[in-house]
C-alpha atoms as an extended CHARMM CRD file, in Angstrom:
* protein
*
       161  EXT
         1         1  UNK       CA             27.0700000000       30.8990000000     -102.6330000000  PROA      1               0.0000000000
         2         2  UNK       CA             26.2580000000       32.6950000000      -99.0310000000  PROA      2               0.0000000000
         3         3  UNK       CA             29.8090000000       32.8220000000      -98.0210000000  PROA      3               0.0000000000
         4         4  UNK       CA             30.2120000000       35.2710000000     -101.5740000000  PROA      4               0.0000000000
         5         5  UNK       CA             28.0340000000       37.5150000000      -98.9610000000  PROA      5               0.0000000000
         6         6  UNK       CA             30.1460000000       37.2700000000      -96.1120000000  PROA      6               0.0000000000
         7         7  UNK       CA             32.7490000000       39.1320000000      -94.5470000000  PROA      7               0.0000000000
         8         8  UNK       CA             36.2780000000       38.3890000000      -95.1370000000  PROA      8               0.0000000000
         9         9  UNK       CA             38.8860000000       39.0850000000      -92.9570000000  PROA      9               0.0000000000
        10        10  UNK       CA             42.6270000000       39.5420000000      -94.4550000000  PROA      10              0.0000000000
        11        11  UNK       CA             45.5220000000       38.5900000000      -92.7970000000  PROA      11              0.0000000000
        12        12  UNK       CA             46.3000000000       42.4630000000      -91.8570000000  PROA      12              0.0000000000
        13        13  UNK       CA             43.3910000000       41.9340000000      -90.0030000000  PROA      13              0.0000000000
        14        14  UNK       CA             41.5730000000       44.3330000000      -92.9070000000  PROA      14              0.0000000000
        15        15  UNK       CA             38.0300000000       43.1990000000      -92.8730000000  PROA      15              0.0000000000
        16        16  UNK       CA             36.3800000000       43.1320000000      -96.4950000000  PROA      16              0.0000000000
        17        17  UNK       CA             32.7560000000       43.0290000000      -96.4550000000  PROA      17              0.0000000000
        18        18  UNK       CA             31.7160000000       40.3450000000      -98.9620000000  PROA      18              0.0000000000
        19        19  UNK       CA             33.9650000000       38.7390000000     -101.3140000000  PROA      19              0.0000000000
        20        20  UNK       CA             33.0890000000       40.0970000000     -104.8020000000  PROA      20              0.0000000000
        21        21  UNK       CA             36.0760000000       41.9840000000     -106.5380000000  PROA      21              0.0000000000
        22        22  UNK       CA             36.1360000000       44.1270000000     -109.7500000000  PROA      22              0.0000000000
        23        23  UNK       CA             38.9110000000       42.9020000000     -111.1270000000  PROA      23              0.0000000000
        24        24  UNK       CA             40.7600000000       45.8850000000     -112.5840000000  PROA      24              0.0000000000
        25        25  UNK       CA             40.0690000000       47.3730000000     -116.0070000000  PROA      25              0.0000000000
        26        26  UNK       CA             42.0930000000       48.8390000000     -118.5350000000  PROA      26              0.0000000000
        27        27  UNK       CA             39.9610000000       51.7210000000     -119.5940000000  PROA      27              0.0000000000
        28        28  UNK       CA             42.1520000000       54.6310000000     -121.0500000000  PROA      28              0.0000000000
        29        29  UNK       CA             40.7440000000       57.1660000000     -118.9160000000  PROA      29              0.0000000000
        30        30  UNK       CA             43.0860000000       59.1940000000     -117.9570000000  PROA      30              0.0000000000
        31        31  UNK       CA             44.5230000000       62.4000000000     -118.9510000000  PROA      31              0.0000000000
        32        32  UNK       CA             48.0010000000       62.9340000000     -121.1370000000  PROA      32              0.0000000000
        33        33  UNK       CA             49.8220000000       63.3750000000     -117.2810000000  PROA      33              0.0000000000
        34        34  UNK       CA             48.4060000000       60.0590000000     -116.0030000000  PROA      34              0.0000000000
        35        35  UNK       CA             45.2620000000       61.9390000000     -113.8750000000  PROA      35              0.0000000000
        36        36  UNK       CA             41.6700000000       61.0560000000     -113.4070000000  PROA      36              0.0000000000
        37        37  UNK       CA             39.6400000000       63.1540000000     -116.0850000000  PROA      37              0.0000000000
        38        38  UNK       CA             35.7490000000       63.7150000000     -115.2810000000  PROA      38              0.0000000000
        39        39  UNK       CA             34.9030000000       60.7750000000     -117.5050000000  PROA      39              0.0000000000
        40        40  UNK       CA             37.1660000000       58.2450000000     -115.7850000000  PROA      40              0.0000000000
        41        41  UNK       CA             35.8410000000       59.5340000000     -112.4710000000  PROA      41              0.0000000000
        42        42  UNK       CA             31.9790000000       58.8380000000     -113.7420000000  PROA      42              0.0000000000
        43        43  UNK       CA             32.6260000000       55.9910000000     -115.3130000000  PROA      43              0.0000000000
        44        44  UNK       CA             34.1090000000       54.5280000000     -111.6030000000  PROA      44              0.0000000000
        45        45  UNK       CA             31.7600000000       56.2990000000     -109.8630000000  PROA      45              0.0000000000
        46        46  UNK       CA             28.7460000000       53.0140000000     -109.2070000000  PROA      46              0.0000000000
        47        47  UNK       CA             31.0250000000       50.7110000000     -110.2190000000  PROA      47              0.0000000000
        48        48  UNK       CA             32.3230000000       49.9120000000     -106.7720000000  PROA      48              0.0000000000
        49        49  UNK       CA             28.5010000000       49.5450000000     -104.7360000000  PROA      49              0.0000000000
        50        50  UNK       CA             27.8530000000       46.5820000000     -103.6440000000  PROA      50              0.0000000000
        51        51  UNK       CA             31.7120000000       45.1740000000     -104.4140000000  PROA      51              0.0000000000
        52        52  UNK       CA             34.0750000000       44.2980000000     -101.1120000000  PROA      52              0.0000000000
        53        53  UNK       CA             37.0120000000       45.5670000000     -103.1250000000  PROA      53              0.0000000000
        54        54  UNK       CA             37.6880000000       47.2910000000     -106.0160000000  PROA      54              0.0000000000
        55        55  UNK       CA             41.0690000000       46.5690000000     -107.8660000000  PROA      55              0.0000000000
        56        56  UNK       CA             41.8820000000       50.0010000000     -109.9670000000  PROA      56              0.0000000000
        57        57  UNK       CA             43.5980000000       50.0520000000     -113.7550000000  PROA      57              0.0000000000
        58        58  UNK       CA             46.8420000000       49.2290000000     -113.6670000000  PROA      58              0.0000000000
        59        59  UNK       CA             48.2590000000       52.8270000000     -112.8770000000  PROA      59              0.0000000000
        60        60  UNK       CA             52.3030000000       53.4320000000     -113.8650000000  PROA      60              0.0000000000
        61        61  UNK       CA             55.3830000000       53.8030000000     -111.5730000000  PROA      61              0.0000000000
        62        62  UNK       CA             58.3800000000       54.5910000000     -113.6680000000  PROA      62              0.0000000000
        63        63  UNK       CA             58.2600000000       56.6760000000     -116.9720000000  PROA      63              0.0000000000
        64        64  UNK       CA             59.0910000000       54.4320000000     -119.4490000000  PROA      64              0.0000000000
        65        65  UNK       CA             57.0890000000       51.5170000000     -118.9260000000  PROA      65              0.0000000000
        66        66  UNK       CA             53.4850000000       52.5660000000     -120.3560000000  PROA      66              0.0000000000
        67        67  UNK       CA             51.9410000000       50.2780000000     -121.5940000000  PROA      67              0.0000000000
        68        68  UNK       CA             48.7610000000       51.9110000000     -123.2840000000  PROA      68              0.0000000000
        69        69  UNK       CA             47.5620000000       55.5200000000     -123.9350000000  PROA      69              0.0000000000
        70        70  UNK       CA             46.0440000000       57.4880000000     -120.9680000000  PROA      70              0.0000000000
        71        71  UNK       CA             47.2910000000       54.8790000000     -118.1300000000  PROA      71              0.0000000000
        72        72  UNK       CA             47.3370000000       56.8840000000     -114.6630000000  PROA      72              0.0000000000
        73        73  UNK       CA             49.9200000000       57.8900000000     -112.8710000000  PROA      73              0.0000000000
        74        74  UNK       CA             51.5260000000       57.0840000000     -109.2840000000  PROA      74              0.0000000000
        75        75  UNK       CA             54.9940000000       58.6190000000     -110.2570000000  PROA      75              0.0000000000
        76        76  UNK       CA             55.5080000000       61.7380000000     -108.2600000000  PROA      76              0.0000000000
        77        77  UNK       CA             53.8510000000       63.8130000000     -105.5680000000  PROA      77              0.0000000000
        78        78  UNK       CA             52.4320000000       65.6300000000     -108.6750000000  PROA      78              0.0000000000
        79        79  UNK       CA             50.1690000000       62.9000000000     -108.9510000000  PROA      79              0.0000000000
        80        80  UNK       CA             48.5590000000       62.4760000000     -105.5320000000  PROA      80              0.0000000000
        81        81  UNK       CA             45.9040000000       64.5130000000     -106.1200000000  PROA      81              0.0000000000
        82        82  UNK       CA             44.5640000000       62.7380000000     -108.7950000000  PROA      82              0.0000000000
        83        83  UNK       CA             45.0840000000       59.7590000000     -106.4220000000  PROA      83              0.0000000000
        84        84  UNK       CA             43.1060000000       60.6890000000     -103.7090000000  PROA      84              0.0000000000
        85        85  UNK       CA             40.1690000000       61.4950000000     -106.0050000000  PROA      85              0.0000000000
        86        86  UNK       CA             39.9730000000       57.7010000000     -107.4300000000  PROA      86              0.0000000000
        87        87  UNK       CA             40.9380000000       56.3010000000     -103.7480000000  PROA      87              0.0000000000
        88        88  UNK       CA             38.1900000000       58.4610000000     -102.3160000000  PROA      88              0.0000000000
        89        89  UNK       CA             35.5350000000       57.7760000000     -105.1750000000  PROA      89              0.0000000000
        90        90  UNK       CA             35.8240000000       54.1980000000     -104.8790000000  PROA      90              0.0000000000
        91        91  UNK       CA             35.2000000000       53.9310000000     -100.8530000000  PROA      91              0.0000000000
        92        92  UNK       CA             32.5050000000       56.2870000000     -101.0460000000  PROA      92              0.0000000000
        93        93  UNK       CA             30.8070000000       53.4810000000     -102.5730000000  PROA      93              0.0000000000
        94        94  UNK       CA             31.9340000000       51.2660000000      -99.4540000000  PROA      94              0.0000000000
        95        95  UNK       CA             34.4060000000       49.1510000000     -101.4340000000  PROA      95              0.0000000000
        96        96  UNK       CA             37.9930000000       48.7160000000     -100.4390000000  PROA      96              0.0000000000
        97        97  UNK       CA             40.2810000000       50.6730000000     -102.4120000000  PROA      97              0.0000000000
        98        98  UNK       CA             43.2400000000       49.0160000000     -104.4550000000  PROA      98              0.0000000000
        99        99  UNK       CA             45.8310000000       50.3800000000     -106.2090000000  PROA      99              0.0000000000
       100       100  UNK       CA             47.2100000000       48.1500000000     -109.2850000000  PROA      100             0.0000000000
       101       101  UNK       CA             50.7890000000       49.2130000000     -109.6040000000  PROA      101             0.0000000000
       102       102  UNK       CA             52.4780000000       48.5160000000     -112.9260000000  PROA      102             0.0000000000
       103       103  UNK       CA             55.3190000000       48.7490000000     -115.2890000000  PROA      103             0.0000000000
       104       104  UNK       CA             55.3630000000       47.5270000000     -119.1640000000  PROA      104             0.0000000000
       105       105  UNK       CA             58.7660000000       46.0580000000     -119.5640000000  PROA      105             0.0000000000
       106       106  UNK       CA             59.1840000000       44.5240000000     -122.2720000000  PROA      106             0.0000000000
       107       107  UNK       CA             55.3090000000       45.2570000000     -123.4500000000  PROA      107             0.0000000000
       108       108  UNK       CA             55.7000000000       48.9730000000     -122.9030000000  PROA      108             0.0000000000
       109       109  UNK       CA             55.0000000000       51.1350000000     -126.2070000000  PROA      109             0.0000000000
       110       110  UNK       CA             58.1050000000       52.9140000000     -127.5920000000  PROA      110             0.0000000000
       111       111  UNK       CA             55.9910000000       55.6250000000     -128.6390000000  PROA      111             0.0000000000
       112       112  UNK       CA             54.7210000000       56.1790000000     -124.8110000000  PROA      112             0.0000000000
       113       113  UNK       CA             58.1270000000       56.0060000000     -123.4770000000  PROA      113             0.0000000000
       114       114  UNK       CA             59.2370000000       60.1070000000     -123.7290000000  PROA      114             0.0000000000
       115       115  UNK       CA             62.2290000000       59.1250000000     -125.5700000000  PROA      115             0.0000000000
       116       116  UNK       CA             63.3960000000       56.0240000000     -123.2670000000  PROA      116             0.0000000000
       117       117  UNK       CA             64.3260000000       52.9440000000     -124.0410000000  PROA      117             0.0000000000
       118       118  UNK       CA             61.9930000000       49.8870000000     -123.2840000000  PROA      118             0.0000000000
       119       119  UNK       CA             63.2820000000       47.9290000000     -120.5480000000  PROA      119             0.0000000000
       120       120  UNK       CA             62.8610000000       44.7750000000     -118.9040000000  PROA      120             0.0000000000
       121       121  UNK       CA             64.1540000000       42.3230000000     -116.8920000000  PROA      121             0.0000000000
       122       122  UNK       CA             65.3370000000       40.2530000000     -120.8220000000  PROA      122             0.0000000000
       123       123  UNK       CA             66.1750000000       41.5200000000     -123.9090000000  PROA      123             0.0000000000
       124       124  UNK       CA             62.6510000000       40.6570000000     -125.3760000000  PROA      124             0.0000000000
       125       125  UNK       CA             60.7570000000       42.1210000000     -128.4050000000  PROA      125             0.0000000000
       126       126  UNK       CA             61.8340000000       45.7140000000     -128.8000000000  PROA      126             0.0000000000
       127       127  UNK       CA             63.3300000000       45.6190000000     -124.7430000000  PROA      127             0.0000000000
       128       128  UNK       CA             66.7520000000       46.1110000000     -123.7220000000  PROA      128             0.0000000000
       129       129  UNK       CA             67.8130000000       44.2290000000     -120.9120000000  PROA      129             0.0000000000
       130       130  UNK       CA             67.8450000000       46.2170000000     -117.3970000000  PROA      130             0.0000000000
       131       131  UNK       CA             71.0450000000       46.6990000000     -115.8970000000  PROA      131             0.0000000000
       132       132  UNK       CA             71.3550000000       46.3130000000     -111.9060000000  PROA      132             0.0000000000
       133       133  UNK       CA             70.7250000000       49.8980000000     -111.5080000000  PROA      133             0.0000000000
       134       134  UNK       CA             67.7920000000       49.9830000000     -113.4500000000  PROA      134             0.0000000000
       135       135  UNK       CA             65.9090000000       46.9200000000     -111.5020000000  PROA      135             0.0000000000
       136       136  UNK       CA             66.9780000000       48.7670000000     -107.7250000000  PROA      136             0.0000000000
       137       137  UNK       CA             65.1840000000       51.9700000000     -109.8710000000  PROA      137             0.0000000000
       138       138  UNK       CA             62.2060000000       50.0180000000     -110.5220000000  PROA      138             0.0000000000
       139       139  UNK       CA             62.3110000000       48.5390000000     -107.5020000000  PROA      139             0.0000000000
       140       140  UNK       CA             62.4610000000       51.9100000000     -105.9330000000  PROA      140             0.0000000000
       141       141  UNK       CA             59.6680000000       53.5780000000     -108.0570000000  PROA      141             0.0000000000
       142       142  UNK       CA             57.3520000000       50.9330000000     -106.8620000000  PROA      142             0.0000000000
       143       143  UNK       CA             58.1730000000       51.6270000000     -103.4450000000  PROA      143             0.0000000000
       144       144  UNK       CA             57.4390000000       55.4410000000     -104.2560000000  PROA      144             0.0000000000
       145       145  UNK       CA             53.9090000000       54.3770000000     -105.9450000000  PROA      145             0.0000000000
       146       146  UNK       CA             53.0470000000       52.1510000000     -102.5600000000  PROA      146             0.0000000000
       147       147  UNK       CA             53.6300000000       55.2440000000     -100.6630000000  PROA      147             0.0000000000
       148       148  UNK       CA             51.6250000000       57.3400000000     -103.0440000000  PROA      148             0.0000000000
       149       149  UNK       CA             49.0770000000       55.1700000000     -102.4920000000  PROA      149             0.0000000000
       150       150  UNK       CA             48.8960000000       54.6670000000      -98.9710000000  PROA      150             0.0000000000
       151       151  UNK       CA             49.4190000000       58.3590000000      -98.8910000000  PROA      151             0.0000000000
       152       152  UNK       CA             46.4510000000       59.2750000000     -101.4490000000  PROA      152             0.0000000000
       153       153  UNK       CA             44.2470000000       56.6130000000      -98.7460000000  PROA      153             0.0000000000
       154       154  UNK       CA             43.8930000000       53.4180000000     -100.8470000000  PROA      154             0.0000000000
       155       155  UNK       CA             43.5960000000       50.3060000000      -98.7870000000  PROA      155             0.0000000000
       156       156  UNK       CA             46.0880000000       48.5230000000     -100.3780000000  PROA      156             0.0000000000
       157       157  UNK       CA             47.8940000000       47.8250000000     -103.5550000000  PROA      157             0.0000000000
       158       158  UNK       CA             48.5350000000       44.6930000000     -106.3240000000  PROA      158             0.0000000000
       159       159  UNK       CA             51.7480000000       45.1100000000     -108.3000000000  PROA      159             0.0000000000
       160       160  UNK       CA             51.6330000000       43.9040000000     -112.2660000000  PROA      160             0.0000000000
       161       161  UNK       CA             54.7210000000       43.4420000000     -113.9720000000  PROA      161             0.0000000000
């Protein structure tokens, strides 16, 4: 149980000061354009103390692939902002800040989509299956989000698919 209270060093050399995680949480929180409202940002805000890293809500790269109501945002410049906030909330509280990056494929709601088709990598449920252009897109857009994320000063980022 002590080394739970121990420092942990990553292989980046990133040192994480204990080894508890909050997993990420889906938690509808954010605004119809994918930002942090005030109640997301209290609700995160003392939910990090004491934690070595804090894994955010899975946050979308691509329209098209939401996956439930009010899911952030780390699409566009547009939405760094709104990044930086949760980034900077979370290692106030002297976690390490993690970005969950995420698309819906074939879970995505049709409803969420603006008018797109559901896509993923099989025809599955209601999805269509991607085409090669639409996977180097994807693959792109989560690219994009990384840099968002670095860029809004998270510490790293977890990709869901």
């Amino acid at each position: 149980m002590q080394s739970l209270f121990q420092a942990y060093i990553l292989n980046n050399g990133v040192e994480v000061k204990n080894r508890l995680v909050v997993a990420p949480m889906t938690h509808w929180g954010s605004d119809a354009n994918g930002h942090i409202t005030h109640e997301e940002h209290e609700f995160i805000k003392g939910r990090a103390e004491d934690f070595g890293m804090f894994i955010s809500a899975a946050t979308l790269v691509a329209h098209g692939g939401k996956s439930f109501d009010c899911e952030p945002h780390a699409i566009d410049e547009g939405d760094l902002e709104s990044l930086s906030e949760l980034a900077n909330t979370i290692k106030s509280q002297g976690a390490k800040a993690i970005l969950q990056l995420h698309h819906g494929g074939y879970t995505a709601i049709p409803e969420l989509t603006n008018g797109l088709d559901v896509i993923a990598p099989s025809a599955i449920n209601s999805a269509r299956e991607m085409s090669a252009d639409e996977v180097e897109a994807l693959v792109v857009a989560f690219g994009n989000a990384t840099k968002l994320a670095i860029k809004a000063g998270f510490d790293g980022v977890e990709t869901r698919c």
